[in-house]
N, C-alpha and C positions, 0 to 999 in steps of 0.2 A: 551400684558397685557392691559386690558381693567380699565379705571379712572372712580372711582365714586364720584361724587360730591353731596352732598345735597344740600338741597332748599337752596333757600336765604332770606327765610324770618325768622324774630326773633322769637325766643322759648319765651311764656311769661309761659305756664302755664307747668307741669306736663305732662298731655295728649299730649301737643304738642312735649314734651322731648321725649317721646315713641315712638310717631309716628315717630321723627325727627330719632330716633337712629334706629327705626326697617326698617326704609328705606335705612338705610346706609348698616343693615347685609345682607338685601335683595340683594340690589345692590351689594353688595361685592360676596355673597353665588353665585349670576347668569354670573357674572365677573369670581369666580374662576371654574365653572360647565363650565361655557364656553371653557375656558381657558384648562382645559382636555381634553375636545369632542376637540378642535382644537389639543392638544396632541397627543390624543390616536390615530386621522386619523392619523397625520402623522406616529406617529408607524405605525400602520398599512399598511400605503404605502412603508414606508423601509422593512416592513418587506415580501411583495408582491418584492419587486424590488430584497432583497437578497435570496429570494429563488428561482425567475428567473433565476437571475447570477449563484447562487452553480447547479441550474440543469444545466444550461449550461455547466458550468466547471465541473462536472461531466460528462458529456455527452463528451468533449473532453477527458478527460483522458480515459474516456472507450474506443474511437476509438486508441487514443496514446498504451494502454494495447494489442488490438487484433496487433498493431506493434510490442510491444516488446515481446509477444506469438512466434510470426513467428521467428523473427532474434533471441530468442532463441533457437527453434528448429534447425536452421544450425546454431549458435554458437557452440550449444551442438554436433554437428555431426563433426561440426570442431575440438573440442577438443579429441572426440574421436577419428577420423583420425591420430589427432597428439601422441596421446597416441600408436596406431598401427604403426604407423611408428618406435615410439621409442623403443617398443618390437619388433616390425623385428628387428632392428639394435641388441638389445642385445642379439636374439636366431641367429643371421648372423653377427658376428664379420668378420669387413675387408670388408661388400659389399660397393661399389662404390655406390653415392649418386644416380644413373642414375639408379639400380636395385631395387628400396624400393618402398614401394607400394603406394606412394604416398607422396606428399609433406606438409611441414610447411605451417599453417597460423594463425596468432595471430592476428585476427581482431577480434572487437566488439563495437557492440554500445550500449552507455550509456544512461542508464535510466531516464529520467528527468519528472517530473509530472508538472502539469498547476493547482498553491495554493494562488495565486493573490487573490480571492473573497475570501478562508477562511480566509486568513492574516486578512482582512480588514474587515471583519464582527469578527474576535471576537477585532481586536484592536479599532474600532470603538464603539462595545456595541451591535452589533445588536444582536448578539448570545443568547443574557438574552430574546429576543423578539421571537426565535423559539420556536416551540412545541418541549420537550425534546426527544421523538423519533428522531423528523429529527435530532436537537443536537449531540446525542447520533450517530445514524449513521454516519453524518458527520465527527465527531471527530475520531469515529473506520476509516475510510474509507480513512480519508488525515493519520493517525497514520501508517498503511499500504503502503501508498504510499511512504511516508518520509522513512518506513524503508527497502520497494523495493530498492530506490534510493540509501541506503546507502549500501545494497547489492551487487546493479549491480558495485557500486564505487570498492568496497572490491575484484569484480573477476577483475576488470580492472586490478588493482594491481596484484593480482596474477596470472593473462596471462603475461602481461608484468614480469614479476619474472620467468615465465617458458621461455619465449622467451628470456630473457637476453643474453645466452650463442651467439647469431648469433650477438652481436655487435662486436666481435672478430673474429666470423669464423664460417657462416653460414651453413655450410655444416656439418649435426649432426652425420655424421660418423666419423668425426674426434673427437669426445668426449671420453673422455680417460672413460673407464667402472666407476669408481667413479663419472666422469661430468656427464655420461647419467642416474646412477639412482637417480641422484641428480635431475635431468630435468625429470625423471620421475614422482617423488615424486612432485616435483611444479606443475607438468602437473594435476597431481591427485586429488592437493589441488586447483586449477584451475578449475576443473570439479566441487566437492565437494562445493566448495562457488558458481557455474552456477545451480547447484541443488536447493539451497535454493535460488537464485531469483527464480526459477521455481515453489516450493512450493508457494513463495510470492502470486506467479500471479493466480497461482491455489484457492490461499486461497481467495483472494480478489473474484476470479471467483465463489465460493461457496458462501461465507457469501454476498455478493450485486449480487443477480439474474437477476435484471433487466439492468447487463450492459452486452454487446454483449459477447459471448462465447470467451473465449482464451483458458486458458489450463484445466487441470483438474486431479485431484489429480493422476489418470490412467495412462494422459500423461505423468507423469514427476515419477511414478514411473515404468515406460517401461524399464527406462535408469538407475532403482536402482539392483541391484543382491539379491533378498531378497531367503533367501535357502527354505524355505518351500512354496515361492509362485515357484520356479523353480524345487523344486522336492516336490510337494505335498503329496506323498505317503511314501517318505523315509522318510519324516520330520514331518509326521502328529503328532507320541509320543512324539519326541521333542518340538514339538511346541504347544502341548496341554499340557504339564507340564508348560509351559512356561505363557500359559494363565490362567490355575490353579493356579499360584503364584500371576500371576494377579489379578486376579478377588478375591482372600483372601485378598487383601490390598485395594477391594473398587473399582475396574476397573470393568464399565458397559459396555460389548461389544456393539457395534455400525457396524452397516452396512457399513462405513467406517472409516477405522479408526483413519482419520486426520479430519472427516465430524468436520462441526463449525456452531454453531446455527444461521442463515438468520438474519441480520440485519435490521431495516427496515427503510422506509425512502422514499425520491422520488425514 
């Protein structure tokens, strides 16, 4: 904060009272005009320094995304395994753990994203200093992460629910026919919550283009049983009534139909 002082010599007349006080708004007006331009640079400089930082951390979760792309795809092959296994057992009552087409495994790794620079730029204030696109994208883009994370949480839980049964007796032949469709149905809900991290990463992969390639709405519905994209011809009338109901309540077909409008941003 820059001190203004007036003269020091005495006011005798009127004219000098003017001059004496139009010097002080002066100095004050060039004091506060000052005092912003020193402002606004420093704005300026946080706001160069927090868009460096979110590109960067952006730029790591995008590499961390093509990680958890990969270890979903054998996740997902894992649980499918497991699911075969457990349908052998229930169409071959009685086979020996040593004849089954393969064995258990309940591994997975969890999801975690890198939110350290947005924490800190919106608890700080910087946030109010971005251009509302990047804003706007930012805010969709950790919103998305945060709710991958709470996904990838949600199938932890339910692999460890499908695996339970081996802290007693690993060997899934011995499941009395009520335990195995019980382990099957977990296995299923297991799968079911691995799909929608799938979707997540997919979606993220659609709406920010400019982060490296992971999944894509294709991949992850490979591993979906959809009946008219599997028998196209039997299910063409059913599935054009289907869309006909659709499209009466407002539904604009799309070239895809999870597609999600491009966010934009760094």
């Amino acid at each position: 904060m820059l001190d203004v002082h007036a003269p020091h010599e005495t006011v005798h007349t009127w004219k000098d009272f003017f001059v004496h006080l139009a010097t002080i708004v002066i100095g004050l007006l060039i004091a506060v005009g000052l005092e912003q331009l020193v402002e606004q640079a420093h704005d300026q400089h946080k706001l160069r320094a927090a868009q460096e930082d979110l590109r960067r951390e952006r730029e790591a979760n995008g590499k961390d995304l093509v990680t958890n792309a990969h270890n979903w795809r054998w996740e997902m092959a894992q649980l499918q395994n497991n699911l075969m296994v457990f349908e052998y057992i229930a169409l071959h009552p009685g086979v020996p753990q040593t004849s089954l087409p393969g064995d258990l495994r309940w591994v997975q790794v969890p999801i975690y994203s890198n939110h350290a620079v947005w924490d800190a730029v919106q608890q700080n204030g910087v946030i109010r200093l971005l251009p509302p696109v990047e804003a706007n994208s930012d805010q969709t883009f950790y919103h998305w992460l945060s709710t991958l994370t709470e996904q990838s949480d949600a199938t932890w839980n339910a692999i460890n629910d499908a695996g339970r049964f081996a802290l007693l007796d690993p060997d899934p032949t011995h499941l009395s026919p009520q335990q195995l469709q019980e382990t099957i149905q977990l296995t299923e809900t297991a799968v079911e919550k691995h799909l929608q991290v799938g979707y997540s990463i997919a979606l993220i992969n659609s709406i920010f283009p400019g982060l490296p390639a992971t999944l894509s709405f294709d991949d992850v519905r490979a591993y979906v049983r959809i009946p008219h994209l599997q028998d196209p011809l039997g299910m063409a009338a059913a599935h054009q009534r289907t869309m006909d109901r659709l499209k009466a309540a407002g539904y604009m077909p799309q070239d895809d139909e999870l597609a999600f409008p491009k966010v934009g941003g760094r």
